[in-house]
PDB file of N, CA, C and O in Angstrom, chain B, residues numbered from 101:
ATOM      1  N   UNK B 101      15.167  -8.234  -2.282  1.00  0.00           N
ATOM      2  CA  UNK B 101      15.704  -8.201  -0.941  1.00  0.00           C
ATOM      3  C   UNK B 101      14.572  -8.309   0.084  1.00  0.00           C
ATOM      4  O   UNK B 101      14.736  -9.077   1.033  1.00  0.00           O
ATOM      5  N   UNK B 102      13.750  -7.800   0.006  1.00  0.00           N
ATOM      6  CA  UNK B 102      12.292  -7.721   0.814  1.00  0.00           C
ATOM      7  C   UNK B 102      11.896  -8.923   1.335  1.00  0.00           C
ATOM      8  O   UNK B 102      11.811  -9.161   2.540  1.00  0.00           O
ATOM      9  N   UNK B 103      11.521 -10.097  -0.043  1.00  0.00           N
ATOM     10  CA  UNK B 103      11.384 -11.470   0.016  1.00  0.00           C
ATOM     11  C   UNK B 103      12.521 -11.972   1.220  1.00  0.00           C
ATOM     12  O   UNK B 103      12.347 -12.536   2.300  1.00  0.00           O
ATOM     13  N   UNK B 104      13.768 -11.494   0.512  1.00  0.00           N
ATOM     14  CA  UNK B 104      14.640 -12.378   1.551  1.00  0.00           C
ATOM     15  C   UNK B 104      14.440 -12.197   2.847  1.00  0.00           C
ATOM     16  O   UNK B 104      14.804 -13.066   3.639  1.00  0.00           O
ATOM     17  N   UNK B 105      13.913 -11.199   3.214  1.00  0.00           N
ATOM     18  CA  UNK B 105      13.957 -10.777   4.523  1.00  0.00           C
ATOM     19  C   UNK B 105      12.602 -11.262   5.336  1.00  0.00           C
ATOM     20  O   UNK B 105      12.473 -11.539   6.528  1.00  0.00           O
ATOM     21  N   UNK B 106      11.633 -11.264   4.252  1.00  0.00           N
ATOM     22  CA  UNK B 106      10.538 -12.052   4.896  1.00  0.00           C
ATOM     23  C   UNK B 106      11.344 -13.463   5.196  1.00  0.00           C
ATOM     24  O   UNK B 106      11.491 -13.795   6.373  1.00  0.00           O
ATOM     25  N   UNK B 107      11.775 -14.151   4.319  1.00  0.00           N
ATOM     26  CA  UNK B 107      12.360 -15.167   5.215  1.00  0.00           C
ATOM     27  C   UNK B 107      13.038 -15.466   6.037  1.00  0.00           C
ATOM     28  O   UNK B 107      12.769 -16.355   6.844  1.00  0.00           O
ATOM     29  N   UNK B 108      13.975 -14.863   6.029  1.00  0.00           N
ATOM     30  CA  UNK B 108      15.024 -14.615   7.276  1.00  0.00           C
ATOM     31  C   UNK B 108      13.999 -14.438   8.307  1.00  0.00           C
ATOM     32  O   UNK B 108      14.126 -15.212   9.256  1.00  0.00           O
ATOM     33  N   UNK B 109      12.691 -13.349   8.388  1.00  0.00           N
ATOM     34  CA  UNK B 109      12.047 -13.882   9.507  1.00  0.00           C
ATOM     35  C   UNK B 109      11.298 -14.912  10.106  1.00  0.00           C
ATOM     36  O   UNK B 109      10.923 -14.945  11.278  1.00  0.00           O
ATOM     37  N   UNK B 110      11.105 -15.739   9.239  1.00  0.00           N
ATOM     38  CA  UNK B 110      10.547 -17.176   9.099  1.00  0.00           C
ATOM     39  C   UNK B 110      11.356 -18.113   9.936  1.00  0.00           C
ATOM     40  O   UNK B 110      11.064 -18.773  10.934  1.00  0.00           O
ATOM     41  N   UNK B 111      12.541 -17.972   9.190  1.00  0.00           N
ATOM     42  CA  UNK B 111      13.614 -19.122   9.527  1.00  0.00           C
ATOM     43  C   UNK B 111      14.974 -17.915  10.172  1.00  0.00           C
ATOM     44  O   UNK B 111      15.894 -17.428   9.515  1.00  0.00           O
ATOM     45  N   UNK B 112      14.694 -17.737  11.452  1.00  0.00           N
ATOM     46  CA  UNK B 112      15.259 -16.535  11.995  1.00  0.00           C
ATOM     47  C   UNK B 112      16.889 -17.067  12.234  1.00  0.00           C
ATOM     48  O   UNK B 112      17.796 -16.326  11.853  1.00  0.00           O
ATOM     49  N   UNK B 113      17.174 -18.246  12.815  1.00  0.00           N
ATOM     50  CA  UNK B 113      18.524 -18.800  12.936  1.00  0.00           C
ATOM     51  C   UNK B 113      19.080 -18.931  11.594  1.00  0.00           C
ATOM     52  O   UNK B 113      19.924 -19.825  11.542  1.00  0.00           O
ATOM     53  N   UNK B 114      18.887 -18.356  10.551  1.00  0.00           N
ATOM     54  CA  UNK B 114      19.516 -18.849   9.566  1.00  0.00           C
ATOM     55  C   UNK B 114      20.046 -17.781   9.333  1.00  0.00           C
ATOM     56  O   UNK B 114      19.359 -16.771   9.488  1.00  0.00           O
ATOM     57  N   UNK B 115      21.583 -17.639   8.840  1.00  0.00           N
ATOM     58  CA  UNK B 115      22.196 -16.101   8.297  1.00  0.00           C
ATOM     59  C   UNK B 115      22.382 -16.340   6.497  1.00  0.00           C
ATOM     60  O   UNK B 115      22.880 -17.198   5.767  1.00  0.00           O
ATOM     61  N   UNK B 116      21.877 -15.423   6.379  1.00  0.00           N
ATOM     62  CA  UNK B 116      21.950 -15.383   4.604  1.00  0.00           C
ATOM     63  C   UNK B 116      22.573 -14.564   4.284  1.00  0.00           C
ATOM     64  O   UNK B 116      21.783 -13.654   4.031  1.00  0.00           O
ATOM     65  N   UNK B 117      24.199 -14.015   3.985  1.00  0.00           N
ATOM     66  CA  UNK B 117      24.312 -12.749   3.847  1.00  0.00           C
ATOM     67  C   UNK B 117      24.153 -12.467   2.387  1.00  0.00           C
ATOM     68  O   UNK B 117      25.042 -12.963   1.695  1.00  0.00           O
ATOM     69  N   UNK B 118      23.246 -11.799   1.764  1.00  0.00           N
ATOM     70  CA  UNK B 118      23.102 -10.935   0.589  1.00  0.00           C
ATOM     71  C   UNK B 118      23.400  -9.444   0.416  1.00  0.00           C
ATOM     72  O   UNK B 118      23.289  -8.541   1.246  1.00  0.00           O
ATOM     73  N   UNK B 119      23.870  -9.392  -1.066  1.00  0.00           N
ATOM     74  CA  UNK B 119      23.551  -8.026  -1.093  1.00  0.00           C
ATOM     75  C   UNK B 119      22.189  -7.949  -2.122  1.00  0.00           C
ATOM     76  O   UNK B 119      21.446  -8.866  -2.474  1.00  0.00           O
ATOM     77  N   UNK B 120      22.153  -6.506  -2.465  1.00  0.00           N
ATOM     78  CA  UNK B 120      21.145  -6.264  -3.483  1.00  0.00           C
ATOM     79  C   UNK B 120      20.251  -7.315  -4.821  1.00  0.00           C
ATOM     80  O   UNK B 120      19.133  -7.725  -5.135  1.00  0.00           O
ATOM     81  N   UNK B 121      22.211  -7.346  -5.399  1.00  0.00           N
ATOM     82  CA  UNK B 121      22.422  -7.329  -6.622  1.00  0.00           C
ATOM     83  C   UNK B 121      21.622  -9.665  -6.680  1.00  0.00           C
ATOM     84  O   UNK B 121      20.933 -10.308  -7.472  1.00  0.00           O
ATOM     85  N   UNK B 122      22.290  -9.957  -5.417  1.00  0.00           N
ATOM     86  CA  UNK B 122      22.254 -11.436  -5.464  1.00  0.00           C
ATOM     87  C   UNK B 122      21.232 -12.088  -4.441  1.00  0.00           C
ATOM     88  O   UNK B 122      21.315 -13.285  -4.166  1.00  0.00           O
ATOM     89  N   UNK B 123      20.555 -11.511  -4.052  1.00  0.00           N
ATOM     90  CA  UNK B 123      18.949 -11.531  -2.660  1.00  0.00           C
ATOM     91  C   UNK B 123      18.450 -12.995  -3.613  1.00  0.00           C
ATOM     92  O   UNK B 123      18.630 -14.157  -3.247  1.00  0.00           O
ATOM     93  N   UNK B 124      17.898 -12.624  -4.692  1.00  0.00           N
ATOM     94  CA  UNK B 124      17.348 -13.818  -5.303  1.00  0.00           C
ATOM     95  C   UNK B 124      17.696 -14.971  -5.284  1.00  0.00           C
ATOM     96  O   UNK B 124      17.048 -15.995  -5.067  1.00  0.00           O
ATOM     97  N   UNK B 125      18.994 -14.773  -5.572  1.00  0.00           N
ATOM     98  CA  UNK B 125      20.010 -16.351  -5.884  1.00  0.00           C
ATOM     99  C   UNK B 125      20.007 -16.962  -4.465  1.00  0.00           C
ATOM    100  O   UNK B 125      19.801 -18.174  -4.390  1.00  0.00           O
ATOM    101  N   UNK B 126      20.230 -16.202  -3.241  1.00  0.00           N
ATOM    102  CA  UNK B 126      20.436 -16.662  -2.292  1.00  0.00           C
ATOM    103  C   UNK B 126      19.340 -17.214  -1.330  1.00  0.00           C
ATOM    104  O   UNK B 126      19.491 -18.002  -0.396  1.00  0.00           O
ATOM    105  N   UNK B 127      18.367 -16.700  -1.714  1.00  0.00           N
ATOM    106  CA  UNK B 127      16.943 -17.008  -1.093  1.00  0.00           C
ATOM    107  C   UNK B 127      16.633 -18.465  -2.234  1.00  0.00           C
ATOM    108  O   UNK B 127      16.777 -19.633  -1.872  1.00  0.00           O
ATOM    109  N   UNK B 128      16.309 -18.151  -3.255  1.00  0.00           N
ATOM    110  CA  UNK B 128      16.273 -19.755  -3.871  1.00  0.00           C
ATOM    111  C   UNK B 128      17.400 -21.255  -3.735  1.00  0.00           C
ATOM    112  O   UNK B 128      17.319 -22.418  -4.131  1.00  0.00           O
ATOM    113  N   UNK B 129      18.022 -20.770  -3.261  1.00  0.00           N
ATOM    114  CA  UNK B 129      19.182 -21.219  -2.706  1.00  0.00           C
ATOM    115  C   UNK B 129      19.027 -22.321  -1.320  1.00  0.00           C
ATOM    116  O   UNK B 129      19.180 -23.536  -1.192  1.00  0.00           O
ATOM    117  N   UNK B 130      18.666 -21.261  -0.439  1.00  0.00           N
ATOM    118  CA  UNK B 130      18.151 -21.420   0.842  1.00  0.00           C
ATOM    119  C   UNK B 130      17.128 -22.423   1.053  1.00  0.00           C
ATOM    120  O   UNK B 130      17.061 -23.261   1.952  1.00  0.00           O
ATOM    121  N   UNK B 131      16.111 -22.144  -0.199  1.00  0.00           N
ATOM    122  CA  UNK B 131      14.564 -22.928  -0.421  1.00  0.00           C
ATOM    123  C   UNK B 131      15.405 -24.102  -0.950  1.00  0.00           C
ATOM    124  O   UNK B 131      15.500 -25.106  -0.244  1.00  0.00           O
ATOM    125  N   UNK B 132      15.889 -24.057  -1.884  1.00  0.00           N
ATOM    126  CA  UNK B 132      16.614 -25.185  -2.454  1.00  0.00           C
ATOM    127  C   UNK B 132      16.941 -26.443  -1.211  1.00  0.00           C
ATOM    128  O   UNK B 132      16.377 -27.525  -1.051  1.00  0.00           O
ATOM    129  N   UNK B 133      18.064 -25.815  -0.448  1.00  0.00           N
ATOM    130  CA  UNK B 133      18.518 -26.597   1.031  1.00  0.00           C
ATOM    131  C   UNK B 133      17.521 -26.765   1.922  1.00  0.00           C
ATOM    132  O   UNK B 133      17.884 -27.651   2.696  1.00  0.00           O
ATOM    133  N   UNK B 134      16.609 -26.428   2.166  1.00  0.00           N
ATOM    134  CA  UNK B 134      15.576 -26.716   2.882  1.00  0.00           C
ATOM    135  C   UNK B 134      14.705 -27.387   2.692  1.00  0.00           C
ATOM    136  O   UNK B 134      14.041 -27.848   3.621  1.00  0.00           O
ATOM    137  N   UNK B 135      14.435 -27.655   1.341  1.00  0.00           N
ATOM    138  CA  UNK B 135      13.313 -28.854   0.428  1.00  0.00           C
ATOM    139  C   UNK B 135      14.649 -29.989   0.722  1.00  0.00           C
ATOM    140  O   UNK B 135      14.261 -30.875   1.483  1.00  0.00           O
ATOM    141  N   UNK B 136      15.709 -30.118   0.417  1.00  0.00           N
ATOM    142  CA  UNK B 136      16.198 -30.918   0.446  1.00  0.00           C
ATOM    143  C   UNK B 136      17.155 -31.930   1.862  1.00  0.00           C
ATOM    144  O   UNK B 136      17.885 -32.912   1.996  1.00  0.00           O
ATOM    145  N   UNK B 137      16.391 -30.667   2.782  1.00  0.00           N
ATOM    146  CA  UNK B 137      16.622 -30.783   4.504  1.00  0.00           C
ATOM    147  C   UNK B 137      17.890 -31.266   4.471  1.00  0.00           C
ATOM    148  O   UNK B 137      18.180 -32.400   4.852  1.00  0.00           O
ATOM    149  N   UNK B 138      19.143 -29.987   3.769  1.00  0.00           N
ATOM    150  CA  UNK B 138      20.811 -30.567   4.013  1.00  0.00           C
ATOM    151  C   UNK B 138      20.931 -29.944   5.552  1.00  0.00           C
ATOM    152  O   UNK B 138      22.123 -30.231   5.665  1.00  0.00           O
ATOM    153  N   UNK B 139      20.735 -29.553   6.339  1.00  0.00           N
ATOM    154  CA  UNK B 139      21.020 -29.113   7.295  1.00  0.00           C
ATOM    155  C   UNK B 139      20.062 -30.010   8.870  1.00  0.00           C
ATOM    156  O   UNK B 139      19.487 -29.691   9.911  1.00  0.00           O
ATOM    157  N   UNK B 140      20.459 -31.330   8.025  1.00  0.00           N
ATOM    158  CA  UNK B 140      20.049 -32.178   9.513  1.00  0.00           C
ATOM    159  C   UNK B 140      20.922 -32.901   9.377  1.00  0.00           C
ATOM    160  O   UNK B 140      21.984 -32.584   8.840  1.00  0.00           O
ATOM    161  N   UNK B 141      20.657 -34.018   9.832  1.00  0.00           N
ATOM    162  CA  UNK B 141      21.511 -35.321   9.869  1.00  0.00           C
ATOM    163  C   UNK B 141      20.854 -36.512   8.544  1.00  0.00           C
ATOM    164  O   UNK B 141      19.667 -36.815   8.421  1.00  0.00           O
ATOM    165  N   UNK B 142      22.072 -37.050   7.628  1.00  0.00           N
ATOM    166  CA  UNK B 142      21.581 -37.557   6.725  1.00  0.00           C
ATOM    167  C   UNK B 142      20.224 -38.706   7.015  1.00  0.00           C
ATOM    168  O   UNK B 142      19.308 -38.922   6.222  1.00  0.00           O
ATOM    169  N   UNK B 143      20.398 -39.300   8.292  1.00  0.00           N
ATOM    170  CA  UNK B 143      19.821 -40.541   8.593  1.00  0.00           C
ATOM    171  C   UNK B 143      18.519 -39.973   9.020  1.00  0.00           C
ATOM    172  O   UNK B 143      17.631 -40.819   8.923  1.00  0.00           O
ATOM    173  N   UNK B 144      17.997 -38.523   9.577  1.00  0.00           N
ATOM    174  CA  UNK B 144      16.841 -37.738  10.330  1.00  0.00           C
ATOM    175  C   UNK B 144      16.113 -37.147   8.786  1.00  0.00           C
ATOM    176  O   UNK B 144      14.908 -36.911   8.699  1.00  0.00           O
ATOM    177  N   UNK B 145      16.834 -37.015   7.934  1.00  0.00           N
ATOM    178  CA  UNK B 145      15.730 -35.961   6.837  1.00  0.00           C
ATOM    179  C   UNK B 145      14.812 -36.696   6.312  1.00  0.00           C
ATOM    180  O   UNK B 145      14.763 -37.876   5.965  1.00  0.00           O
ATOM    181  N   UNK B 146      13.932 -35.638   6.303  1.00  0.00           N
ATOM    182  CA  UNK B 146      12.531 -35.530   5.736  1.00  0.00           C
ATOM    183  C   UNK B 146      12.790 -35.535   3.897  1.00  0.00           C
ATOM    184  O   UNK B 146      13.797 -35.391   3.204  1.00  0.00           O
ATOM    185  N   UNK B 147      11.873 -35.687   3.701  1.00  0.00           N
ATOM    186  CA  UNK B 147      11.431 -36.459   2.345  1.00  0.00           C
ATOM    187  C   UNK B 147      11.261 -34.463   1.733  1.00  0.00           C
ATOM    188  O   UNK B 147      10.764 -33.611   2.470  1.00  0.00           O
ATOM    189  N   UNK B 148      11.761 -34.176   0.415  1.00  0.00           N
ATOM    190  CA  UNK B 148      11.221 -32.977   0.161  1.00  0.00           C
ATOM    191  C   UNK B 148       9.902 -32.319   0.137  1.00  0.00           C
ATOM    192  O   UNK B 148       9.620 -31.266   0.708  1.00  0.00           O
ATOM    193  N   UNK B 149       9.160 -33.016  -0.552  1.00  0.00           N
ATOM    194  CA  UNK B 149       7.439 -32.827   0.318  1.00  0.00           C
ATOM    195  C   UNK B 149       6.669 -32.810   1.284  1.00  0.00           C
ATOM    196  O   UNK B 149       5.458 -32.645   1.434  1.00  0.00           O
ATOM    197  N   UNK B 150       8.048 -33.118   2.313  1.00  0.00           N
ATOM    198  CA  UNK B 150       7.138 -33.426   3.931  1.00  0.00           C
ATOM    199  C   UNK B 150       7.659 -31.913   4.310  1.00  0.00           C
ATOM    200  O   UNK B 150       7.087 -31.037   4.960  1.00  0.00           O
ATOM    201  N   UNK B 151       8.931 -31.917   3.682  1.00  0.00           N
ATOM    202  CA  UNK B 151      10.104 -30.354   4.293  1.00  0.00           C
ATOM    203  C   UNK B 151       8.619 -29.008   3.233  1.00  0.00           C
ATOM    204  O   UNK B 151       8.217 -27.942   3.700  1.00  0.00           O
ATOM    205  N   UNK B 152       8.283 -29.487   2.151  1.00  0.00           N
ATOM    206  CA  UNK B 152       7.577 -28.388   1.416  1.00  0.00           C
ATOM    207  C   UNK B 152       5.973 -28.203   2.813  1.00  0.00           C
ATOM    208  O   UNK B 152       5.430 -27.325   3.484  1.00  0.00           O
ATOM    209  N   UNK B 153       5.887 -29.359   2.606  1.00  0.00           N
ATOM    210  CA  UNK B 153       4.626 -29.341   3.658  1.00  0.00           C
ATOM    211  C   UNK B 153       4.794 -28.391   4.538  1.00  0.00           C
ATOM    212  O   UNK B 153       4.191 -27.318   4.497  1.00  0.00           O
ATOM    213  N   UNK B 154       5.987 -28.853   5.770  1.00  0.00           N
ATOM    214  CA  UNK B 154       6.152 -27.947   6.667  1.00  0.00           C
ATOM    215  C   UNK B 154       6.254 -26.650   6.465  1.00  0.00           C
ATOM    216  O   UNK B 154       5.564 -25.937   7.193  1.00  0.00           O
ATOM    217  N   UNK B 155       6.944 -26.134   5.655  1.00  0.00           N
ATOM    218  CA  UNK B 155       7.447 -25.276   5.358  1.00  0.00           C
ATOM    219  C   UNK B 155       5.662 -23.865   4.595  1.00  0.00           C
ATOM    220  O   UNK B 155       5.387 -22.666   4.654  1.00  0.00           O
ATOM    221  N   UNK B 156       5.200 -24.821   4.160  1.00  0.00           N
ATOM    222  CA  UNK B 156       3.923 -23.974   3.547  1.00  0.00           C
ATOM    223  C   UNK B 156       2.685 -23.999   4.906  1.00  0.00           C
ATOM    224  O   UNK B 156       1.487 -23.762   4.748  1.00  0.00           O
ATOM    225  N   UNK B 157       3.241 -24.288   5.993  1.00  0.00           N
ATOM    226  CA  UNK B 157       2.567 -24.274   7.128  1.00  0.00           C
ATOM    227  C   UNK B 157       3.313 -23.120   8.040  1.00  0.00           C
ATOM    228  O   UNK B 157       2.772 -22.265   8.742  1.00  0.00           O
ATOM    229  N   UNK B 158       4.465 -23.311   7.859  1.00  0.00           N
ATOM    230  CA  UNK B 158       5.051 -21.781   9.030  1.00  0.00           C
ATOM    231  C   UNK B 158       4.725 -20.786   8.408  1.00  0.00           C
ATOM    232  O   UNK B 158       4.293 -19.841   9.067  1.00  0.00           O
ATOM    233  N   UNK B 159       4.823 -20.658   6.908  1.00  0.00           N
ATOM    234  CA  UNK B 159       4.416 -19.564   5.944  1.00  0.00           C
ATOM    235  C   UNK B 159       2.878 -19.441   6.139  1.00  0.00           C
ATOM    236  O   UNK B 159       2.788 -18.290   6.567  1.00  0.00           O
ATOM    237  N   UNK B 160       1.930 -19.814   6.097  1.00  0.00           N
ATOM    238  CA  UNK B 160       0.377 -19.402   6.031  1.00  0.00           C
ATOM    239  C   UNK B 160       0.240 -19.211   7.795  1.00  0.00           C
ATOM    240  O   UNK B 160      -0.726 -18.695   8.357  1.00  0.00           O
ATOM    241  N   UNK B 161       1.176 -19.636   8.315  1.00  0.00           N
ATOM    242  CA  UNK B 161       0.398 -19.412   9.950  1.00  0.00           C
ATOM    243  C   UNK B 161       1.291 -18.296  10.493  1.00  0.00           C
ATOM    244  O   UNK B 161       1.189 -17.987  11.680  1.00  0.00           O
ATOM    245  N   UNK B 162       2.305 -17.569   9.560  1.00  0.00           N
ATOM    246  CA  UNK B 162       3.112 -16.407   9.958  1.00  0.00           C
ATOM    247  C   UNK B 162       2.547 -15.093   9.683  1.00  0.00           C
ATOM    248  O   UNK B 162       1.675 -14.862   8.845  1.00  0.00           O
ATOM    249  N   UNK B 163       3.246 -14.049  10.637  1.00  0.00           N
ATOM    250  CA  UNK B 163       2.297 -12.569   9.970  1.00  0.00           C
ATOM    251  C   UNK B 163       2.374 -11.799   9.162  1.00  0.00           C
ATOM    252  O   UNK B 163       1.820 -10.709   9.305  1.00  0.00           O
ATOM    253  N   UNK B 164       3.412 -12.246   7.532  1.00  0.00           N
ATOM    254  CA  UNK B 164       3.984 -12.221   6.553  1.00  0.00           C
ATOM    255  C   UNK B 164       2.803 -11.775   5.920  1.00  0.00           C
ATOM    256  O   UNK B 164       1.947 -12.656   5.847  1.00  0.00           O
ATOM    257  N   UNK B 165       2.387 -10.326   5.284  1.00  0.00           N
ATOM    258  CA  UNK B 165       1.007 -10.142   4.510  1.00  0.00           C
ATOM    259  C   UNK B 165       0.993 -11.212   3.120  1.00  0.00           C
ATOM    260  O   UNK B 165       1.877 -11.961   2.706  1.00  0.00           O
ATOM    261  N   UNK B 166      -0.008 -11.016   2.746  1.00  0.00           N
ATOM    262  CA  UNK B 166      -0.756 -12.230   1.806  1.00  0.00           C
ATOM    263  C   UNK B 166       0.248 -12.215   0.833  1.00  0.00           C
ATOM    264  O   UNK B 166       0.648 -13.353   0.585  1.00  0.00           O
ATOM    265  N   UNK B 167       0.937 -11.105   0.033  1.00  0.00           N
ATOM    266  CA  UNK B 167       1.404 -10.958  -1.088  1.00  0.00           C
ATOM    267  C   UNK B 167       2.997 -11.342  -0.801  1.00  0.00           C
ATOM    268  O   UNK B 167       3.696 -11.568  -1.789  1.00  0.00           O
ATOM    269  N   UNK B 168       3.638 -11.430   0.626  1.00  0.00           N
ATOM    270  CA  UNK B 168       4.655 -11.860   0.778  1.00  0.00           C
ATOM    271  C   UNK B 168       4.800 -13.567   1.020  1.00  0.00           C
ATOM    272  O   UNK B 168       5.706 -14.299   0.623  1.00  0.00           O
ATOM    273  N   UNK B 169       3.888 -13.833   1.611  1.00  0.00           N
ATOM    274  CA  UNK B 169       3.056 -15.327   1.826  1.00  0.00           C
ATOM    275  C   UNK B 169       3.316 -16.413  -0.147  1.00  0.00           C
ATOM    276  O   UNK B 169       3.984 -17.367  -0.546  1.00  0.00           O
ATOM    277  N   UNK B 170       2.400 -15.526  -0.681  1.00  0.00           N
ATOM    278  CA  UNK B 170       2.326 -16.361  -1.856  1.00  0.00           C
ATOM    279  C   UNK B 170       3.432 -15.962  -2.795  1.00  0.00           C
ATOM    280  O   UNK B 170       3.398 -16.210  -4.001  1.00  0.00           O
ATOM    281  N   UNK B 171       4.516 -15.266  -2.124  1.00  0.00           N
ATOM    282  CA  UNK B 171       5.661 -14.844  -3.136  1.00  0.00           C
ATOM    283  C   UNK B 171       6.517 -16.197  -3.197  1.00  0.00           C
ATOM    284  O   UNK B 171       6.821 -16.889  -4.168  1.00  0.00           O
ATOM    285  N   UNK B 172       6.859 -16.367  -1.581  1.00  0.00           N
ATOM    286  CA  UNK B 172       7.392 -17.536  -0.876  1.00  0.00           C
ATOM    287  C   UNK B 172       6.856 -18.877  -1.428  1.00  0.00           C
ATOM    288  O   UNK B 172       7.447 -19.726  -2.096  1.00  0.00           O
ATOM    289  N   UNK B 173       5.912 -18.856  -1.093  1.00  0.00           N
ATOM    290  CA  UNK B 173       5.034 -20.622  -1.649  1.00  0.00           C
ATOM    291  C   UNK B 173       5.240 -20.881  -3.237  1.00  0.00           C
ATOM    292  O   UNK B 173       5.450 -21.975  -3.762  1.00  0.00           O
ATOM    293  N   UNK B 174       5.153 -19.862  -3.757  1.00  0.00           N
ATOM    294  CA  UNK B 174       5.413 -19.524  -5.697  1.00  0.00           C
ATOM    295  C   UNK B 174       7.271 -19.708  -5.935  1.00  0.00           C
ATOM    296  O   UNK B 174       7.718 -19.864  -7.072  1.00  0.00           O
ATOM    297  N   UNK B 175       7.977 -19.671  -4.995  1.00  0.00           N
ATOM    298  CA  UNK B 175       9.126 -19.995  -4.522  1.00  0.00           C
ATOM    299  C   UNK B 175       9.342 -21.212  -4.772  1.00  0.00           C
ATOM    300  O   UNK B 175       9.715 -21.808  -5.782  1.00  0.00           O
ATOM    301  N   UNK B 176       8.868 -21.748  -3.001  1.00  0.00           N
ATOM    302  CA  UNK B 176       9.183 -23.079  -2.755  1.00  0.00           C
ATOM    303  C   UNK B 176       8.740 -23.910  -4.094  1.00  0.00           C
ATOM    304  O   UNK B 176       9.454 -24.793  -4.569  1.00  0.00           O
ATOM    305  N   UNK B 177       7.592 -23.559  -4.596  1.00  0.00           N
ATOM    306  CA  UNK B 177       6.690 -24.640  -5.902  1.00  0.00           C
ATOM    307  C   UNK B 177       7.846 -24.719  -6.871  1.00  0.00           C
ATOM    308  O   UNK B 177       8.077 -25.698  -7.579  1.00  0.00           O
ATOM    309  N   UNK B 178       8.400 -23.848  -6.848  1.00  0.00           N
ATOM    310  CA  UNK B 178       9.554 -23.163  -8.346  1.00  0.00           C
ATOM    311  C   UNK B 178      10.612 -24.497  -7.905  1.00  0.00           C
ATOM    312  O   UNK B 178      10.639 -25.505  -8.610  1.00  0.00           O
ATOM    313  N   UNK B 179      11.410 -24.377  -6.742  1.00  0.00           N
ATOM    314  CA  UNK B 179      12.262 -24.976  -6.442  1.00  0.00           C
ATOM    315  C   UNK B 179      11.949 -26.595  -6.587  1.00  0.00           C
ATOM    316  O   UNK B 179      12.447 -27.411  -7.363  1.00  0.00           O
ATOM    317  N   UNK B 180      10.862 -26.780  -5.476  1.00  0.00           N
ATOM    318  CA  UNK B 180      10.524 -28.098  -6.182  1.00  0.00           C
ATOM    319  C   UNK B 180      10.440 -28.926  -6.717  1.00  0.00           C
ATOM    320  O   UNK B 180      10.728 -30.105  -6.510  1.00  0.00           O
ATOM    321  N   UNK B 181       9.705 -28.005  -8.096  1.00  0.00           N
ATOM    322  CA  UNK B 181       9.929 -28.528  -9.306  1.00  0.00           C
ATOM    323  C   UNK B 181      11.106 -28.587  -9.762  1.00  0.00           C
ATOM    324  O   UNK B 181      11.338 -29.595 -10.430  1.00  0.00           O
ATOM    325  N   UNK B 182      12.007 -27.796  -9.626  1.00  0.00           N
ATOM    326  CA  UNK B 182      13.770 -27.991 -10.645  1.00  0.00           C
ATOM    327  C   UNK B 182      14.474 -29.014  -9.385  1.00  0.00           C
ATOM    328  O   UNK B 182      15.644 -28.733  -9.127  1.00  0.00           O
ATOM    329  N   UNK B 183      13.918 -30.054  -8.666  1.00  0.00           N
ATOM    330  CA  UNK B 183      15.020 -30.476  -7.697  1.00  0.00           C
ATOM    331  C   UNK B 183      15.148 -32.207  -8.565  1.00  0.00           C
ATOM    332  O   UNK B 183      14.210 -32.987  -8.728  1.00  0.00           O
ATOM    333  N   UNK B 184      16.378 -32.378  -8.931  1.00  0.00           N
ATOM    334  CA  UNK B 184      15.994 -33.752  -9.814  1.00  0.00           C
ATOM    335  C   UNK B 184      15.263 -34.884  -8.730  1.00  0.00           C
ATOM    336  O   UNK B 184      14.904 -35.139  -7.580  1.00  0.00           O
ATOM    337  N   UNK B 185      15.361 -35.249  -9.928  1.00  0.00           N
ATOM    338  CA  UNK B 185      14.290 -37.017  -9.022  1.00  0.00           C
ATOM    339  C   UNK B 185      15.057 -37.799  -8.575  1.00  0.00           C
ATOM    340  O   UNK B 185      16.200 -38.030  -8.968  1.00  0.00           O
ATOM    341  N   UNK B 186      14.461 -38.291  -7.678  1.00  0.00           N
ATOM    342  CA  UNK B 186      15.028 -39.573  -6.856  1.00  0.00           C
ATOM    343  C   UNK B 186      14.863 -41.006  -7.252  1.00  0.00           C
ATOM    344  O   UNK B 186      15.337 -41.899  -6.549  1.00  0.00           O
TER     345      UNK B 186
END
């Protein structure tokens, strides 16, 4: 839950509602849709590596301590990797 909440402060307009039991699922989830930039317009999205790019830039320039920082990035890398190919 912690994690999730570091993100939720990251990406503050976004509502995630979790409980306890499902924080994980829903935060990889989230990373999932965001590498895959479903929440623009089909014709405006970014490429998943440009969305990872960005995304490992709000994270290292946020005031998220180090160990919440590389929880996130160990995240996004995770997701990444399981997103099929294009």
């Amino acid at each position: 839950m912690e994690l999730l909440e570091a993100y939720r402060s990251l990406w503050s307009h976004r509502s995630l509602p979790a409980t306890e039991n499902n924080a994980e699922t829903v935060l990889c989830d989230a990373i999932r849709r965001d590498l895959l930039d479903e929440m623009t317009h089909p014709r405006l999205r970014k490429s998943p590596y440009e969305k990872f790019s960005l995304a490992l830039k709000r994270i290292a320039s946020s005031s998220l301590d180090a160990k919440q920082q590389y929880e996130l990035v160990r995240l996004y890398v995770q997701q990444l990797e399981n997103l099929p190919s294009r």
